[in-house]
SEDOLUM-580067 format. One line per 4 residues: number of its first residue (from 1); their letters; for each residue x, y, z of C-alpha. Coordinates in steps of 0.1 Angstrom, whole numbers, plus 2048, in hexadecimal, padded with zeros to 3 digits. Example, Ala and Ser with C-alpha at 12.3 -4.5 7.8 and 13.67 -1.06 7.14 Angstrom:
REM SEDOLUM-580067
1) as) 87B 7D3 84E  889 7F5 847
//
This chain:
REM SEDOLUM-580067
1) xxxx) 2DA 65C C31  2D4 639 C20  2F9 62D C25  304 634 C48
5) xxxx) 309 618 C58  30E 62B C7D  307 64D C85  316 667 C94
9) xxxx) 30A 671 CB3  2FC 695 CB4  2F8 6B5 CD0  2DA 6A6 CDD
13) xxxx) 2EB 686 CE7  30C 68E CF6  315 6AD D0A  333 6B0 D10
17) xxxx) 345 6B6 D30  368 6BD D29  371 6DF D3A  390 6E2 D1F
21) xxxx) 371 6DC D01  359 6EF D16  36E 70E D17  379 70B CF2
25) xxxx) 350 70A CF0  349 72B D07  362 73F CF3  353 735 CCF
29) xxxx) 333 73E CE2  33D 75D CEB  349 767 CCA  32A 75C CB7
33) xxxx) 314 76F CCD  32A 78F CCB  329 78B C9F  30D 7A1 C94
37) xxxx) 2F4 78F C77  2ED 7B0 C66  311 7B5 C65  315 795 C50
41) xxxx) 2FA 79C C3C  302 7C0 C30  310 7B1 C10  2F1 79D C09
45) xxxx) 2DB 7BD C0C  2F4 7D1 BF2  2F4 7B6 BDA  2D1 7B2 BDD
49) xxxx) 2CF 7DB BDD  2C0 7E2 BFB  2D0 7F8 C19  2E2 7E3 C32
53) xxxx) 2D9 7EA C57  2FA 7EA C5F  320 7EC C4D  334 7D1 C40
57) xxxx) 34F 7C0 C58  36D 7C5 C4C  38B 7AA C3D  37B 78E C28
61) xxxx) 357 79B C2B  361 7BD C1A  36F 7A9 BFB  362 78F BE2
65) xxxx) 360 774 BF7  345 783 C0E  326 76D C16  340 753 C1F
69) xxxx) 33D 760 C45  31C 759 C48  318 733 C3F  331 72B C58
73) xxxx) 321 743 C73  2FC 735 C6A  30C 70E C71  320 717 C8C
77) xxxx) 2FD 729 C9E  2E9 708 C97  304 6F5 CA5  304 707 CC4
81) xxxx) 2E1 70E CC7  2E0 6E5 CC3  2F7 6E2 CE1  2E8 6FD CF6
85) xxxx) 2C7 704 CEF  2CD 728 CF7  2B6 73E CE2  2D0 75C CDF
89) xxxx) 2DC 745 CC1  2BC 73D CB5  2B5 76A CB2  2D4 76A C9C
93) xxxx) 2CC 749 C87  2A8 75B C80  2B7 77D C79  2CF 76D C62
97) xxxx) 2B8 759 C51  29B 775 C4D  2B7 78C C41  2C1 772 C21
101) xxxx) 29D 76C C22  296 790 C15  2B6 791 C00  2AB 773 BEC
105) xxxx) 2A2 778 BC5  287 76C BBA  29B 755 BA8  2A8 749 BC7
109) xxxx) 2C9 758 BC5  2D6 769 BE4  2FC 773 BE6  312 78E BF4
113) xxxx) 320 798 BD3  30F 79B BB2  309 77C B9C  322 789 B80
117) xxxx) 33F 77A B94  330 758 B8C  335 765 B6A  356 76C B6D
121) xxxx) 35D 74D B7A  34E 73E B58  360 759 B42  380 753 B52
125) xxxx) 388 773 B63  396 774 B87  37B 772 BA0  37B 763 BC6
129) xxxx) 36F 745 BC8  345 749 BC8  33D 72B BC6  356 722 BE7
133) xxxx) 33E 73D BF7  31E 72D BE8  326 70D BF7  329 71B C1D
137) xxxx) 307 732 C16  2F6 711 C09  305 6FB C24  2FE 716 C42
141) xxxx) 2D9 717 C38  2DA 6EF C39  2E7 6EB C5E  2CF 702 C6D
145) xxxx) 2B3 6EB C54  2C3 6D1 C6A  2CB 6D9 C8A  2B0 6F5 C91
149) xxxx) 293 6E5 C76  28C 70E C6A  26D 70B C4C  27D 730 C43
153) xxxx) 2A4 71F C3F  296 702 C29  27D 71C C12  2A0 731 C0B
157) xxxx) 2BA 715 C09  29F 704 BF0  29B 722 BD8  2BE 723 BD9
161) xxxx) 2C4 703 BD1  2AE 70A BB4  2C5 726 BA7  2E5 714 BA8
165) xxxx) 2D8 6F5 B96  2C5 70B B7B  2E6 719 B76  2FD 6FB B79
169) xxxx) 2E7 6E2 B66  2ED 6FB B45  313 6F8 B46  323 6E7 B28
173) xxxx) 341 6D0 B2C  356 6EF B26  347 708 B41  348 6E9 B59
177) xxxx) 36B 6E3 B55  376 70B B58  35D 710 B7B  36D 6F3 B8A
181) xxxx) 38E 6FF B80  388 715 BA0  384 710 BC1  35E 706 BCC
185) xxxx) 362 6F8 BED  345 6D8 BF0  32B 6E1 BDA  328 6C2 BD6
189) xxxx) 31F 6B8 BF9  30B 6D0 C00  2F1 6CD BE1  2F1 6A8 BE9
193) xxxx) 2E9 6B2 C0B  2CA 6C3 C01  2C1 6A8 BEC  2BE 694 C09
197) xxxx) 2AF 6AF C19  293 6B2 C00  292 695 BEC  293 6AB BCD
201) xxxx) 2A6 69A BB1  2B0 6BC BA1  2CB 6BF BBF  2D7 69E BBA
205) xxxx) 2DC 6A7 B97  2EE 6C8 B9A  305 6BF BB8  311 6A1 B9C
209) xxxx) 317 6C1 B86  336 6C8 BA4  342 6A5 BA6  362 6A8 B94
213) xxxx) 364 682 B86  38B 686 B79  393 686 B9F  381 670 BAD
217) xxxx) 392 658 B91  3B0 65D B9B  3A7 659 BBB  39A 636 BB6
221) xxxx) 3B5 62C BA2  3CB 636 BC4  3E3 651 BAC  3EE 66B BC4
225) xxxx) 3EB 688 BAE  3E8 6A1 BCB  408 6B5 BC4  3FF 6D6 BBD
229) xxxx) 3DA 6D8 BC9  3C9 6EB BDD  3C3 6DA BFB  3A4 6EC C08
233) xxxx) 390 6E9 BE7  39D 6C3 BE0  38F 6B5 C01  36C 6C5 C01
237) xxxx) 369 6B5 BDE  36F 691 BEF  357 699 C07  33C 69D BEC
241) xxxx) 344 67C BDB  340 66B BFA  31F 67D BFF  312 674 BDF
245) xxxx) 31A 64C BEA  30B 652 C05  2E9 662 BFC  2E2 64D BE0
249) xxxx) 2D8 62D BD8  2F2 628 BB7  30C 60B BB9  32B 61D BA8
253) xxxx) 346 61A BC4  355 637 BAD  34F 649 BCD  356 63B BE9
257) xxxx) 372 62C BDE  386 64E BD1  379 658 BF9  38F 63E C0B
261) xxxx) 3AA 642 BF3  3AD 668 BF3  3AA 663 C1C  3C7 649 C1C
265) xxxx) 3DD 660 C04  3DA 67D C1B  3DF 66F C3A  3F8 656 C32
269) xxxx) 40F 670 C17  408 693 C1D  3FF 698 C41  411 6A8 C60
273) xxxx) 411 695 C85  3F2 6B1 C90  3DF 6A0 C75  3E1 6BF C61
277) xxxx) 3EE 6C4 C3D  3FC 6DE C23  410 6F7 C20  403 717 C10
281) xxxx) 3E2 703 C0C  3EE 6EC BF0  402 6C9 BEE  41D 6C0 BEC
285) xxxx) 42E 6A3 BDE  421 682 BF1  43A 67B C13  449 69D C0B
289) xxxx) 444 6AD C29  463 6B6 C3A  46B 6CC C21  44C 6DE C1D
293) xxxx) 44E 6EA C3E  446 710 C45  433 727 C59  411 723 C43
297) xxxx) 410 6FE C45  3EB 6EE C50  3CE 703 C47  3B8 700 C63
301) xxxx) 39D 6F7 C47  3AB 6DA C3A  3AA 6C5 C5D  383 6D4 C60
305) xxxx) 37F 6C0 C3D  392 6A5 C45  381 69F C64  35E 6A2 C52
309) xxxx) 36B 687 C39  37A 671 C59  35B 671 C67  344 66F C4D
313) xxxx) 35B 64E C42  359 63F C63  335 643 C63  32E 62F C42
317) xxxx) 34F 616 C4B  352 611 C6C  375 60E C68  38F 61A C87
321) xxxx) 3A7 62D C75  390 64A C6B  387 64C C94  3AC 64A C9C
325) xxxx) 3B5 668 C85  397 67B C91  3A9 67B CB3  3CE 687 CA4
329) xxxx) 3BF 69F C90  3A2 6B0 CA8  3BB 6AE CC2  3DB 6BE CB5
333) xxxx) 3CD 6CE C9D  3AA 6DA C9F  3AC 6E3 CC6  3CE 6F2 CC0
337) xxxx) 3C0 709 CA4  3AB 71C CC1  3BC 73B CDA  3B2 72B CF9
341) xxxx) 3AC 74D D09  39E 768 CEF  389 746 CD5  399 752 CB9
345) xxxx) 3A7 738 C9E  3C3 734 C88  3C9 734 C61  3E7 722 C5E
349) xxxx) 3FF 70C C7A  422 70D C71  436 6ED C6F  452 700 C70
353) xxxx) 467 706 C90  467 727 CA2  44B 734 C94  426 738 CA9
357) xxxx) 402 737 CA1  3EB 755 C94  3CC 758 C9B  3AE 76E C8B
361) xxxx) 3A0 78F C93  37D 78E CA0  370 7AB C87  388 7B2 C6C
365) xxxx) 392 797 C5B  379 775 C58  391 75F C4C  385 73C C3C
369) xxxx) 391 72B C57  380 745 C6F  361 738 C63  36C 713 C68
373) xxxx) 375 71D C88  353 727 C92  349 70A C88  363 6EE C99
377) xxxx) 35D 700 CBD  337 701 CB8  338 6DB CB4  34B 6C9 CD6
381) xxxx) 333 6A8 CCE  341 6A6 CB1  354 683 CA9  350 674 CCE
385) xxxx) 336 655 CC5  327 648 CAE  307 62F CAF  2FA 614 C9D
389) xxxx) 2DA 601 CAB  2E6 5ED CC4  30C 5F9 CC7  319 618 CD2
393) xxxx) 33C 625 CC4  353 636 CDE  36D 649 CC9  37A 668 CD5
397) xxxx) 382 66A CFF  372 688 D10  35E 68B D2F  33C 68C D21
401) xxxx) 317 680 D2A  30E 66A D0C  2E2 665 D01  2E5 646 CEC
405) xxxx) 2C0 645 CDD  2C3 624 CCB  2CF 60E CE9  2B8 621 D02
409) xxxx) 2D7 629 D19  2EA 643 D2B  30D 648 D30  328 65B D3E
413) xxxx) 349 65E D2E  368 666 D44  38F 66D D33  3A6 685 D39
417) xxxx) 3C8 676 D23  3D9 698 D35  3DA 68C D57  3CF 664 D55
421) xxxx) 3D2 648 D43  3AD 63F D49  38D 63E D39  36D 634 D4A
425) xxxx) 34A 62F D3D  32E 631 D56  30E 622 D4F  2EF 640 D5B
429) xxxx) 2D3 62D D49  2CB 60E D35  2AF 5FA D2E  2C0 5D5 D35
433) xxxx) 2C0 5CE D18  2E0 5BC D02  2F7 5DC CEE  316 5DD CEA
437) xxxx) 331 5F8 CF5  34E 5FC CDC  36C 60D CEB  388 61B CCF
441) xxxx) 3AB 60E CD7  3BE 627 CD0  3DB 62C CB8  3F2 638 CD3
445) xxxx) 3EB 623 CEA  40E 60D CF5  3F5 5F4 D08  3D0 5F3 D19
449) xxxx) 3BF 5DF D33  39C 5DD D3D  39F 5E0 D68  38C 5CE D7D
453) xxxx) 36C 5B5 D71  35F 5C3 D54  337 5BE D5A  332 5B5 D36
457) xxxx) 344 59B D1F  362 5AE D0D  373 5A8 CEA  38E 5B7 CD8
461) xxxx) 381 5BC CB6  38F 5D3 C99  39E 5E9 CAC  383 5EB CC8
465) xxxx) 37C 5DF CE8  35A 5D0 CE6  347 5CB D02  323 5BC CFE
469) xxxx) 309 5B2 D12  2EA 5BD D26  2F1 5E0 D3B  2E6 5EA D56
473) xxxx) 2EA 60B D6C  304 610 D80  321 5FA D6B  33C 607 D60
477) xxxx) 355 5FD D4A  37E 60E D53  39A 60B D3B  3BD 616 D3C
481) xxxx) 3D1 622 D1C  3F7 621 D20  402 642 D14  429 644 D0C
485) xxxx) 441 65C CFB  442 654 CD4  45A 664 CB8  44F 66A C91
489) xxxx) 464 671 C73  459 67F C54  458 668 C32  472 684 C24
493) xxxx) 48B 68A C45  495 66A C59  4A5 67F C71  48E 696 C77
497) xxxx) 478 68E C99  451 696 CA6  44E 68A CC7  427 680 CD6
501) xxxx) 41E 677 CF7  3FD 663 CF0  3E6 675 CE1  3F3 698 CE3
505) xxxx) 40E 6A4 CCD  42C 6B8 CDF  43E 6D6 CD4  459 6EA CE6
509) xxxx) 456 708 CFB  46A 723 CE8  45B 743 CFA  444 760 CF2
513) xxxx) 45E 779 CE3  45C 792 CC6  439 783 CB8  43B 792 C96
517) xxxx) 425 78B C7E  421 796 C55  405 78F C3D  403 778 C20
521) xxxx) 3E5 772 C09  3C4 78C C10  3CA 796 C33  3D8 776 C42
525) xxxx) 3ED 77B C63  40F 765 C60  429 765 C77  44C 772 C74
529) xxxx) 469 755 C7A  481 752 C99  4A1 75A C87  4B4 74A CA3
533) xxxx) 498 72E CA5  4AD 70D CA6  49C 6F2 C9D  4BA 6D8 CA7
537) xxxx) 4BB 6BC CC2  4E1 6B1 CC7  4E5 68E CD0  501 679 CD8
541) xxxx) 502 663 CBA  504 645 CCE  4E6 636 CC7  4C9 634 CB1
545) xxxx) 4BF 658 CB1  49C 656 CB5  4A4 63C CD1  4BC 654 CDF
549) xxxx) 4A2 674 CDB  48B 661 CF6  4A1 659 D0B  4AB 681 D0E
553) xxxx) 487 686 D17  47E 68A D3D  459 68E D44  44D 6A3 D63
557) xxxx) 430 68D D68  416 6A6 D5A  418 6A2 D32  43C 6B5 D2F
561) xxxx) 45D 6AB D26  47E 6BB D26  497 6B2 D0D  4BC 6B5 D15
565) xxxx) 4D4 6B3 CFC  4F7 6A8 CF7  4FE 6D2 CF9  4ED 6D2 D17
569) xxxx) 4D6 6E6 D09  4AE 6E2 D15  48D 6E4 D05  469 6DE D17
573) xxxx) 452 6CB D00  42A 6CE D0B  406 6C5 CFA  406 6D9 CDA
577) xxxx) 3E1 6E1 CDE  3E9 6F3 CFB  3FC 70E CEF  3F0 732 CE2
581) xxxx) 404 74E CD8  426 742 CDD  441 734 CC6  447 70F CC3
585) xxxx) 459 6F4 CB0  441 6CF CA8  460 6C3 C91  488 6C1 C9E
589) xxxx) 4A6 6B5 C8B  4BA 69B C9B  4E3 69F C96  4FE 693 CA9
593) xxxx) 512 6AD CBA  52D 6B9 CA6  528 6A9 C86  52A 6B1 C5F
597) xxxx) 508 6AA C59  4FF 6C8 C75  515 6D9 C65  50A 6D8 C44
601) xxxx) 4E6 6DA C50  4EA 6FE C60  503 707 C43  4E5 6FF C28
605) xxxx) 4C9 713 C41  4DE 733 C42  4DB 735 C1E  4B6 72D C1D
609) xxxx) 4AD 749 C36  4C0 761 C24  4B1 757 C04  491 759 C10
613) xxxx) 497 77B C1F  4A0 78C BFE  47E 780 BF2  462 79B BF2
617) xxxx) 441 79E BDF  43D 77B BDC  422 772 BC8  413 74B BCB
621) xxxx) 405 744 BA6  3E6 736 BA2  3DB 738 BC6  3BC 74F BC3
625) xxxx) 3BF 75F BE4  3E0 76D BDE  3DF 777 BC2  3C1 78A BC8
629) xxxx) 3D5 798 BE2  3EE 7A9 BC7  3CF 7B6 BB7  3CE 79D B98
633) xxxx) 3C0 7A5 B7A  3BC 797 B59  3AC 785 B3D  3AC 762 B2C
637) xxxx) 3BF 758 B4B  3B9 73C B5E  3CE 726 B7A  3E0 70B B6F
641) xxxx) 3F5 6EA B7D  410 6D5 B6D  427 6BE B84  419 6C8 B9E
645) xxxx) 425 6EC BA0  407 706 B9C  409 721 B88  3F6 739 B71
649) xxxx) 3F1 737 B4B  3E1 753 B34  3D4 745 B10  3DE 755 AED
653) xxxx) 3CF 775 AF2  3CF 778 B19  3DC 788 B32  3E6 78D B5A
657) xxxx) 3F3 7A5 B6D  3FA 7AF B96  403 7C7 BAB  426 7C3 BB8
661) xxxx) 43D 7DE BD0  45E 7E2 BC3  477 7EA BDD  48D 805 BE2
665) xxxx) 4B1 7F5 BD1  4B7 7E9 BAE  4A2 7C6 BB0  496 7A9 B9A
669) xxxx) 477 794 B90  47A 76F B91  461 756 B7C  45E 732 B78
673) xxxx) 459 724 B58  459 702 B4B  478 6F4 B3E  481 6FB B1B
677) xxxx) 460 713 B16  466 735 B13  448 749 AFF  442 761 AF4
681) xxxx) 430 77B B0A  43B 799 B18  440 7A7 B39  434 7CA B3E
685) xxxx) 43E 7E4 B5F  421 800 B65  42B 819 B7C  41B 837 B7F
689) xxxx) 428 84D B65  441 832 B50  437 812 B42  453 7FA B33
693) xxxx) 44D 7DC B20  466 7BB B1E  462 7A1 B05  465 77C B1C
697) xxxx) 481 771 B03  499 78A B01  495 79C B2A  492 77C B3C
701) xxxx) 4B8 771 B4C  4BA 747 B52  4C3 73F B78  4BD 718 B79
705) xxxx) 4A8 6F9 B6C  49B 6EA B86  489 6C8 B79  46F 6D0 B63
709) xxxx) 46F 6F8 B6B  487 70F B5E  48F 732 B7A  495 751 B6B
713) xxxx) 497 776 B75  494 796 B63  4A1 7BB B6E  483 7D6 B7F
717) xxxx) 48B 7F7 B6E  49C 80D B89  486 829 B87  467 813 B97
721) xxxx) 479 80F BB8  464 815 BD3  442 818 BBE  425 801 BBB
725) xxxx) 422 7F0 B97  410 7DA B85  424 7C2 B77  411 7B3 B58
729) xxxx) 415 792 B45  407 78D B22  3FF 776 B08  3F2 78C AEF
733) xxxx) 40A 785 AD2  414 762 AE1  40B 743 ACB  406 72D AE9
737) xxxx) 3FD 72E B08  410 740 B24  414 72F B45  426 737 B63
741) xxxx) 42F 722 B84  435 727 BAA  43A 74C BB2  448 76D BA5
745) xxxx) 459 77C BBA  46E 79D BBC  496 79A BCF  4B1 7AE BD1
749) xxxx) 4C8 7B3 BB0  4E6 7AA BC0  4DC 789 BCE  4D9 77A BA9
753) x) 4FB 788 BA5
//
């Protein structure tokens, strides 16, 4: 790639030693091998009506996102056939690859469900995200064209490549603007990929076709306009702009630019202490975070793009902060995302206290991030070095044997932050001549000091501890990182406390009782709340609280700390990574024992929880995956945004409708509208036998205005209790557009009372 200025090392060049990172590796393993290719391609084989070999898995491969599956289990195979050479995963790769192989069109499509839900997407009508699905299918193919150098990947991912950009290169401005309306991961990236795969211009010129310029606009101009979007489609789109900068040869620093500035936005304004962000996959308002708190905060996909964009932005800038968040993220985040016993990952890590990760079923449900999963644990070389020709980047500490091609050298890398302070670098091999060694300070580090004569000279230089000169075997190089016990507030809660013990993030101990869990969006595992989960420190007051907060903090000498309050009351922090199945708290308010501001605090949360417990049938508007999950339907409808709240509008003439439960006592439907606008569309109730039809204006009963937005509610006709209807909203007489925002949702009557 024409702009990199140093490299990421790959699976030839470092294996890595780690026995935490090498079981996280055996279980991916495992599960890889146990996934069956013809499985994964049975939807391929309908679509392309022939008889599968064997049935569909079930979950996300038995809906419209199917295919999806297999682009993450293709990379995640080369990745691990890269690390291991083992030719189990070279039998799948080929079976999977033969299979799309024989699927494929002669037009070079190849897809799990027919090509009229492209057309859908085009038309306007609800459909799950295709081309989200095309981008993993097109970007699977790719990594085994990289990592296993297949003649049979490259011949499909080509013809491919030749349907998509037929199709995409005949858009108008108006079918452009309505596909990327709607989530499509990086197609971007990935056709710029196979452009510089191939060389072919025609890739270069449909992945531009996916570059959505308005962002990247805003971007450069540094407007945080992320309230609202979706987190998961935004960041893949970033990542294509910077692959475009760096594959080509143009001088527009359009891209790059809206790259660095997108990275600073997120990590600076809307990202959690793990290095994870959003809650319910969108964000929020920048430094609103404390309030956005819940038990779906952090899709596990969004820290797998963001770490993609940290690296890929370190690689072409050289500059330490990307390395530094690679560290916070894969470490509290990425590693935490992974049962440490069964190798199954998480959706979603709750910022909120009391509640506990979730992790996937092997067979049944093939989650987005189940996929990204694959991938993360199939990669352990991932981020460690870089190299340039005569420097060598040490960025991530793991025990690992590092191949550096360019400086002709071996080395060993020794850290464990769990137990020591220390990190060594062995010299196996070198050929005497001068390279330089660059060592990362890191972010958390209080201080550092090189022991002993270092055998080469050694200079402190952005961020780095330089050390240059000619190698030979048998140096070494030991440093020592002070770790120390750190507290973080939130931009939106000053007295609300994260506490970090170098580089690991802590969060209490709160036991393994009554795991419940619930679903939310297609099949997603949640889990239930801690009712009695308290999420208070109590302090004496006396000091600065934060101050004080450490001081309460006694470690035991092997990464954990016990708090004791002003109650008397104890909680164990440890390494949030380390934990699977049990509940936890990352984020604790601090009050002073006995005051108002407790007081009011626990006053104000008993009302939330019983608000929020009244709530049923909760619908999040204009998030495609749950609304497909209430069975949407409709026509002229499309997702919208305004001030940041999403929501769903239906032109003059359209429609949308769900399926909602009504419960079993006389109970409401709430809306958001925007202030002042209420049009004119109706709100129809289809039950089985009784339909009933409500003109907006004269059913809809005012609650509050609430900035912009206006709340209001409308009665359920008392004969629909306990029945499944479809609640309809349309547009068909209106004169303007209708649009909805947030949720609908269904609550008790008496609670609006």
């Amino acid at each position: 790639m024409k702009r990199i200025r140093q490299r990421m090392l790959g699976p030839e060049e470092i294996i890595v030693e780690d026995p935490f990172i090498q079981n996280s590796f055996e279980l991916e393993r495992a599960y890889l091998l146990r996934l069956k290719p013809q499985r994964l391609l049975a939807g391929f084989y309908e679509t392309a009506g022939l008889e599968p070999e064997a049935p569909r898995y079930k979950g996300w491969e038995s809906s419209e996102i199917a295919g999806h599956t297999m682009g993450h289990y293709l990379t995640a195979l080369s990745q691990a056939w890269a690390c291991t050479g083992d030719e189990k995963f070279l039998e799948k790769i080929r079976a999977c690859v033969e299979g799309l192989a024989r699927c494929q069109r002669g037009d070079g499509y190849v897809f799990a469900s027919p090509e009229e839900i492209f057309d859908r997407v085009e038309q306007k009508q609800p459909a799950w995200v295709p081309w989200y699905t095309m981008h993993k299918i097109l970007s699977g193919l790719i990594s085994v064209c990289r990592y296993v150098h297949d003649a049979a990947a490259l011949n499909v991912a080509v013809k491919l490549g030749g349907w998509i950009s037929r199709r995409v290169l005949a858009w108008s401005e108006e079918t452009k603007a309505i596909v990327l309306a709607v989530e499509y991961g990086g197609m971007n990236d990935c056709l710029y990929d196979l452009y510089d795969l191939t060389g072919d211009e025609t890739f270069f010129k449909a992945a531009h076709q996916f570059d959505e310029i308005p962002l990247f606009k805003a971007m450069e101009e540094n407007r945080d306009i992320l309230n609202g979007l979706h987190a998961n489609t935004t960041i893949p789109k970033i990542i294509g702009a910077l692959k475009r900068y760096v594959v080509s040869d143009e001088t527009d620093n359009l891209y790059i630019t809206a790259a660095k500035n997108f990275w600073d936005m997120v990590t600076g304004h809307h990202t959690y202490i793990t290095g994870g962000n959003s809650e319910w996959e969108h964000f929020g308002r920048p430094d609103v975070l404390d309030a956005e708190r819940t038990a779906c905060n952090c899709e596990t996909c969004n820290t797998y793009n963001m770490l993609k964009l940290s690296r890929l932005l370190f690689a072409v800038t050289g500059e330490k902060k990307y390395a530094d968040y690679d560290e916070q993220a894969y470490t509290n985040a990425i590693l935490s995302s992974q049962n440490h016993k069964t190798g199954m990952t998480t959706y979603f890590q709750p910022m909120a206290t009391g509640y506990f990760k979730v992790y996937s079923r092997p067979e049944d449900q093939f989650w987005c991030c189940t996929g990204t999963g694959m991938e993360n644990f199939s990669k352990p070389w991932a981020g460690i070095a870089f190299a340039g020709e005569d420097v060598l980047w040490l960025n991530r500490f793991e025990n690992a044997r590092i191949l550096w091609k360019e400086g002709g050298m071996d080395l060993e890398l020794c850290a464990d932050f769990l137990t020591s302070d220390d990190v060594v670098v062995k010299i196996l091999k070198s050929g005497g001549a001068e390279r330089a060694i660059a060592v990362r300070i890191p972010a958390w580090a209080a201080a550092w000091n090189v022991q002993g004569e270092t055998p080469v000279p050694v200079k402190e230089e952005n961020g780095y501890l330089i050390f240059k000169g000619c190698w030979s075997e048998g140096m070494s190089i030991k440093l020592s990182f002070g770790r120390t016990l750190t507290v973080h507030s939130l931009p939106d809660s000053d007295n609300t406390a994260a506490f970090v013990y170098g580089p690991f993030v802590l969060s209490s101990d709160l036991g393994t009782h009554d795991l419940k869990t619930t679903s939310t969006g297609v099949d997603v595992t949640v889990p239930e709340s801690d009712d009695h989960a308290d999420d208070c420190l109590l302090l004496e007051g006396s000091n600065d609280a934060f101050e004080e907060s450490l001081g309460r903090m006694a470690p035991d000498g092997k990464g954990r700390f016990e708090f004791t309050g002003a109650d008397e009351k104890k909680v164990v922090f440890s390494p949030h990574f380390l934990k699977d199945q049990e509940r936890y708290g990352i984020y604790y308010r601090l009050f002073k024992a006995g005051s108002e501001e407790l007081e009011r605090y626990c006053q104000a949360s008993g009302r939330r929880r019983k608000l929020l417990e009244s709530q049923s049938e909760v619908i999040p508007l204009g998030n495609d995956q749950y609304e497909l999950a209430s069975r949407i339907h409709g026509e002229h409808t499309d997702s919208t945004t305004k001030s940041g709240h999403r929501g769903r509008m239906a032109e003059i003439g359209g429609w949308f409708s769900y399926e909602m439960q009504i419960p079993d006592h006389a109970s409401v439907l709430h809306m958001t509208l925007e202030k002042g606008v209420l049009a004119g569309f109706d709100v129809e109730f289809r039950g089985d036998e009784t339909t009933y039809t409500y003109p907006a204006q004269k059913a809809l009963i005012w609650d509050e205005d609430d900035g912009e937005f206006s709340h209001w509610h409308m009665k359920i006709p008392g004969d629909l209790q306990k029945s499944v209807v479809r609640v309809e909203f349309s547009n068909r007489c209106g004169k303007a557009p209708m649009e909805l925002f947030d949720e609908v949702y269904i609550s008790r009557e008496d609670d609006n009372e």
